[in-house]
KEVO-333191 format. One line per 2 residues: their letters; for each residue x, y, z of C-alpha. Coordinates in steps of 0.1 Angstrom, whole numbers. Example, Ala and Ser with C-alpha at 12.3 -4.5 7.8 and 13.67 -1.06 7.14 Angstrom:
BEGIN
AS> 123,-45,78  137,-11,71
// end
This chain:
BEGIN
XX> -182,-200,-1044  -153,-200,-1016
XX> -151,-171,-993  -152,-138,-1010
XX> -122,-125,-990  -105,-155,-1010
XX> -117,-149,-1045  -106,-108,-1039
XX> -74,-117,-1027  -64,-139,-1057
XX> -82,-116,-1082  -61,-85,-1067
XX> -29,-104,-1065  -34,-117,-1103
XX> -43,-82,-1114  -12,-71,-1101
XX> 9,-98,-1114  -1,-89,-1151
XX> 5,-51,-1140  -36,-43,-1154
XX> -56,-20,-1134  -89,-23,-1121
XX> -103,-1,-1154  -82,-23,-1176
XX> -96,-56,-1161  -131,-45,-1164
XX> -132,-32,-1197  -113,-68,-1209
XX> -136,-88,-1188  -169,-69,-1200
XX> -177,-54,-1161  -179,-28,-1141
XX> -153,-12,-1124  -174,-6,-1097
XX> -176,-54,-1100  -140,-56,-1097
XX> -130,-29,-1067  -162,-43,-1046
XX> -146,-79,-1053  -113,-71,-1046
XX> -124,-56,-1012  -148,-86,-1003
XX> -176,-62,-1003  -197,-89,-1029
XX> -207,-115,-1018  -220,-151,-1040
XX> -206,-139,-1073  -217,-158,-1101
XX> -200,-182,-1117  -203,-167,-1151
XX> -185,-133,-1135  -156,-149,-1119
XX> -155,-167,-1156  -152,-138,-1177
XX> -122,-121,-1147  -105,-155,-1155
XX> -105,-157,-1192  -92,-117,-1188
XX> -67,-126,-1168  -53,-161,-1184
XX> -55,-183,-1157  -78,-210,-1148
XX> -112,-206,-1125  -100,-224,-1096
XX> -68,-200,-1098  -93,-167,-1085
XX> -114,-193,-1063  -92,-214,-1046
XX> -115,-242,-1048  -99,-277,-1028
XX> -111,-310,-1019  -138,-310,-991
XX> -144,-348,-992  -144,-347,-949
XX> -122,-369,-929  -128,-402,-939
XX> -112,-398,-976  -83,-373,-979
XX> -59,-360,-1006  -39,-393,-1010
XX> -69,-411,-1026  -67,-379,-1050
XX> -35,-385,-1055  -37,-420,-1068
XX> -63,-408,-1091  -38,-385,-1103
XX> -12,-416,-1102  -34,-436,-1119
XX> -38,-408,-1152  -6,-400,-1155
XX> 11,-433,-1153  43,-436,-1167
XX> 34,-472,-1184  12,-452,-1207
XX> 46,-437,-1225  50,-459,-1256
XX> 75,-490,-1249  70,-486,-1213
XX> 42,-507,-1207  65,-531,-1180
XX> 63,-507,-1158  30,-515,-1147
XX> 35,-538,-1117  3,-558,-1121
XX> 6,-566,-1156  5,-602,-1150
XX> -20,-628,-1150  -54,-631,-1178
XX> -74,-596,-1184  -104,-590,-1162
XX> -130,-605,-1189  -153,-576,-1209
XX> -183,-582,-1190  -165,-579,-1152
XX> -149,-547,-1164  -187,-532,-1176
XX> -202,-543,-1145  -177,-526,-1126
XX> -179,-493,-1146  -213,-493,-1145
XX> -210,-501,-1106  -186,-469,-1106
XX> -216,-444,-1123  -238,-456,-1102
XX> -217,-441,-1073  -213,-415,-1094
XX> -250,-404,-1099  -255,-412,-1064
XX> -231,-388,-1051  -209,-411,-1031
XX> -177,-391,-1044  -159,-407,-1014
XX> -159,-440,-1022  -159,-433,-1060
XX> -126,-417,-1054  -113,-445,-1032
XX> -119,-471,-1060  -117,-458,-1095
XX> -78,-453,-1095  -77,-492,-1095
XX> -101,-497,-1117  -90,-474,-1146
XX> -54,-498,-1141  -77,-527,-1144
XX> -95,-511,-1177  -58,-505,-1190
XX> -47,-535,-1188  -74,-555,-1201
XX> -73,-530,-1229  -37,-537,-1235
XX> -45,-572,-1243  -80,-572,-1254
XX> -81,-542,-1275  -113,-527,-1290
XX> -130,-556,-1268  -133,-532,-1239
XX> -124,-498,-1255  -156,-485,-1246
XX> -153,-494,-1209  -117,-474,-1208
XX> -136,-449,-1222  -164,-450,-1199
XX> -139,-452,-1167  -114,-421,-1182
XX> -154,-400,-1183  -162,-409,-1149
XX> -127,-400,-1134  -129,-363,-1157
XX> -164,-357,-1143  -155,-365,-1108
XX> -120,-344,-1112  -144,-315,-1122
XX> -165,-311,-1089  -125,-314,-1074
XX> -119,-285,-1094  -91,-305,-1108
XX> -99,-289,-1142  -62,-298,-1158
XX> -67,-333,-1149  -101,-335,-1162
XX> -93,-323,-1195  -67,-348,-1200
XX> -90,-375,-1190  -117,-364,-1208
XX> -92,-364,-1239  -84,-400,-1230
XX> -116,-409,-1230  -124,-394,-1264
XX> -92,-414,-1277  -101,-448,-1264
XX> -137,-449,-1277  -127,-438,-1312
XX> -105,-468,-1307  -143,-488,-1308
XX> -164,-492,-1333  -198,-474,-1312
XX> -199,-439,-1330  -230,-432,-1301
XX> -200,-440,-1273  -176,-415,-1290
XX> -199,-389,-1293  -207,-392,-1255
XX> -169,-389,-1247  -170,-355,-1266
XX> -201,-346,-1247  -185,-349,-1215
XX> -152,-332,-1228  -168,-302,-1244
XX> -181,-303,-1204  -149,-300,-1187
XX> -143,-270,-1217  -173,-256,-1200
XX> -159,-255,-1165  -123,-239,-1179
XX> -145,-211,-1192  -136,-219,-1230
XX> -171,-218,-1238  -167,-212,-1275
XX> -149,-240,-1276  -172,-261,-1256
XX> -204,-252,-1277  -178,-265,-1312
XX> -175,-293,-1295  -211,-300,-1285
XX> -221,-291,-1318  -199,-310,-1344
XX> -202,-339,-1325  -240,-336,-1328
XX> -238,-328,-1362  -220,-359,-1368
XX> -248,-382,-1354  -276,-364,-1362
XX> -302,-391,-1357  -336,-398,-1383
XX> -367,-391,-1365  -369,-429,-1364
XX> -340,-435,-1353  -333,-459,-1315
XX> -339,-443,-1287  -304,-450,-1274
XX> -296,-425,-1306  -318,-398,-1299
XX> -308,-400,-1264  -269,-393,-1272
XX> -277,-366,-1297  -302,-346,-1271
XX> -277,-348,-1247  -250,-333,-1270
XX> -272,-303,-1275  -281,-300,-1241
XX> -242,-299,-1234  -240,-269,-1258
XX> -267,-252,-1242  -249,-244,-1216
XX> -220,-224,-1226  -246,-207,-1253
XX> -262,-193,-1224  -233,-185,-1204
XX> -225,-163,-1235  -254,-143,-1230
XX> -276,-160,-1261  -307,-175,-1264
XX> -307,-211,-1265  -342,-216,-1271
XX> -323,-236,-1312  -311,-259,-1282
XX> -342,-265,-1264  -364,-268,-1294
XX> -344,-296,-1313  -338,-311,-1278
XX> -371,-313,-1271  -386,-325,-1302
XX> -360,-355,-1294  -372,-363,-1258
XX> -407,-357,-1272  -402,-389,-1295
XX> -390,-407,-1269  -414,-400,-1243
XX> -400,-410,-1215  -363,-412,-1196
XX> -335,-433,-1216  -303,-439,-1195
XX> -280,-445,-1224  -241,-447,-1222
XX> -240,-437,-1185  -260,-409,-1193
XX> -295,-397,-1189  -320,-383,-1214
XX> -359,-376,-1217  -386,-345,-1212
XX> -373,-340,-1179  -338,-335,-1192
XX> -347,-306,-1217  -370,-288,-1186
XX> -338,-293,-1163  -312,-282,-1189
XX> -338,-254,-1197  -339,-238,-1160
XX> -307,-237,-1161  -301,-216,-1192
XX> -330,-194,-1182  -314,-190,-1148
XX> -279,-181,-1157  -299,-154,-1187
XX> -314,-141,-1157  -350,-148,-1168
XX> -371,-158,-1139  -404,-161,-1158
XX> -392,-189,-1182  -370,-207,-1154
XX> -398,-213,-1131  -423,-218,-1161
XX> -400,-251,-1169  -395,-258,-1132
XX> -429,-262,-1127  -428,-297,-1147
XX> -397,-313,-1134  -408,-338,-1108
XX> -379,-361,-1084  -374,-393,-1101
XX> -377,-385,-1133  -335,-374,-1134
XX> -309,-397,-1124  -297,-391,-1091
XX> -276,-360,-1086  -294,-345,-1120
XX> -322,-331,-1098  -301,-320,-1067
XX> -280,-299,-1094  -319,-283,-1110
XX> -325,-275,-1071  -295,-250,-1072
XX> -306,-237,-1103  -342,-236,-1087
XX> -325,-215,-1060  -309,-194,-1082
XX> -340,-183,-1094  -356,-177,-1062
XX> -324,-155,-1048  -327,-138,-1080
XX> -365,-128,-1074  -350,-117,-1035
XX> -372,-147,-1026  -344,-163,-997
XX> -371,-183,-978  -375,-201,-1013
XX> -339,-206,-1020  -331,-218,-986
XX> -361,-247,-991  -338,-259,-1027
XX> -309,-256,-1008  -316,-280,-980
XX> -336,-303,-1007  -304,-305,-1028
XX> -282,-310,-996  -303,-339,-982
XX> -294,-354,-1015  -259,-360,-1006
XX> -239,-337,-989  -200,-349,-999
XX> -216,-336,-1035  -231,-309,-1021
XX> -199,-292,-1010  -182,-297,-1038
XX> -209,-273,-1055  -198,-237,-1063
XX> -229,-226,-1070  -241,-238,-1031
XX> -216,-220,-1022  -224,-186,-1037
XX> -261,-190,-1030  -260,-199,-991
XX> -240,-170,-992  -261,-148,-1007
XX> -288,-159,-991  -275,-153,-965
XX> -267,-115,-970  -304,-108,-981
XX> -318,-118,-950  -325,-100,-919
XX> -324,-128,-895  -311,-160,-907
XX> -333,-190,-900  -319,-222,-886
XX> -314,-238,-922  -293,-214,-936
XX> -272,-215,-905  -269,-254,-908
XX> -259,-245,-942  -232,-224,-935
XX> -220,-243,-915  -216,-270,-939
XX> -201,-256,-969  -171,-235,-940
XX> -186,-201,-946  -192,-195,-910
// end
């Protein structure tokens, strides 16, 4: 998370705002007191996400309102290519009977296949990390999606749909959560537009995602869920199939757990799924296999605070078997583990692991942030790691 002087200034000034004391927060929020005066006076440090959460649902704002979470893509991209994402969602051609206003609506639509390619070129950034130059060039290619659209219709629905999921998952890590939703939402829209049921479900995965990262995470398991429920594959169903449906439950896994509940429904159906398969499936831009359920697994066992079962699944995930950023994401929940168990040395080794991955991702990761910081209050003398990693995320 950003600097806990930050998060404690925002929490006290929105506290004060809706005219709620500290007791009044707390008891609405589910915490202590004792949570909330330490927060407002900077005196915790690395809160979990799933804290700052429930103070943000209490208070009626959004997340990044109490975190002051910003861009940190470094000095080679700034905020204008942000900005022409923006541009680029909330274009004024989309209002209907508008549509001249888009100034390169001339010439023949960029065929099907170009437009795929170039999606698929887009995720592969993506997964890889690279949010700089992902940023730099999706803005023009979700114009180029459009337009083709506009002429070709369901044709290339699914790559419009493909291109609004990439722009809402990158606008997450931005902490652009508004803008997410609405192009998660876009995405959902454009693929029902299709005739691929196994693309529209993926669009809701991703959406019920964004949900997650607002802190609606009733909401975000419904979504998860229904959509699952719709597809619900045969046991002989395509891989492709399977794939889309584990992944669904996978996505409601999350917010189960953040909710305090077992999610060991989720893991068992999952893995019966990536048990069939047997192997990874990269379906739909998406990712799905044995690994996935272990991954998906530490992580609700991390955030329910359950050591034993985390590192039990851990133990099996191996690198290559998740698509790129995937595995640096199960590092951090690896690390959480190990700061849990006051085991820094440990946490410090994931850390620099999931750095080394990429490190434009890594600072956009919240959950680096709280841990180098916690990390860094539990030990006595700070190696030369933990400084480096300081030192990268600002928190020096």
């Amino acid at each position: 998370m950003p600097e806990t002087s930050t998060i404690g200034t925002n929490l006290k000034r929105i506290r004060r705002e809706r005219a709620m004391s500290q007791e009044g927060l707390a008891e609405r929020a589910g915490l202590s007191r004792d949570t909330v005066a330490k927060l407002e006076q900077g005196r915790r440090q690395g809160e979990r996400t799933t804290t700052l959460m429930k103070l943000a649902t209490a208070l009626d704002v959004d997340l990044t309102e109490l975190t002051g979470r910003r861009e940190r893509l470094g000095g080679d991209r700034g905020d204008a290519s942000v900005l022409a994402l923006r541009d680029a969602l909330l274009a004024p051609s989309l209002l209907p009977g508008l549509a001249g206003l888009d100034v390169d609506d001339d010439g023949a639509p960029t065929p099907p296949h170009e437009l795929r390619a170039a999606v698929g070129r887009g995720w592969d950034l993506y997964w890889a990390g690279d949010f700089g130059s992902l940023t730099a060039a999706l803005p023009g290619l979700i114009g180029e999606t459009r337009l083709a659209h506009r002429t070709l219709g369901a044709a290339v629905a699914a790559s419009l749909a493909q291109a609004y999921q990439l722009a809402a998952c990158l606008l997450v890590h931005f902490g652009k959560l508004d803008l997410a939703a609405l192009s998660a939402e876009r995405a959902v829209t454009a693929a029902a537009e299709g005739d691929d049921e196994w693309q529209w479900a993926t669009t809701h995965g991703t959406y019920a995602w964004v949900l997650l990262h607002q802190a609606r995470l009733e909401e975000a398991e419904r979504v998860a869920v229904l959509a699952a429920a719709r597809i619900e594959p045969s046991f002989s169903a395509p891989e492709a199939h399977l794939a889309v449906w584990g992944n669904l439950l996978m996505t409601a896994l999350a917010p189960a757990a953040a909710a305090g509940r077992d999610p060991s429904d989720y893991i068992d159906s999952a893995a019966a799924a990536a048990r069939r398969i047997g192997h990874r499936v990269d379906a739909y831009q998406t990712a799905f296999g044995p690994a996935t359920v272990r991954m998906q697994a530490v992580h609700a066992w991390a955030t329910l605070k359950d050591p034993g079962h985390a590192l039990a699944e851990a133990r099996h995930v191996r690198p290559g078997e998740l698509r790129g950023i995937s595995y640096s994401r199960h590092l951090l929940d690896v690390a959480q583990v190990h700061v849990d168990a006051r085991q820094p040395r440990a946490a410090e080794t994931r850390l620099a692991e999931a750095r080394a991955t990429s490190r434009v991702w890594f600072r956009h990761q919240a959950i680096a942030r709280s841990l180098v910081a916690e990390v860094r209050e539990i030990t006595t003398r700070p190696s030369p790691t933990i400084r480096s990693l300081v030192g990268e995320l600002g928190l020096d």
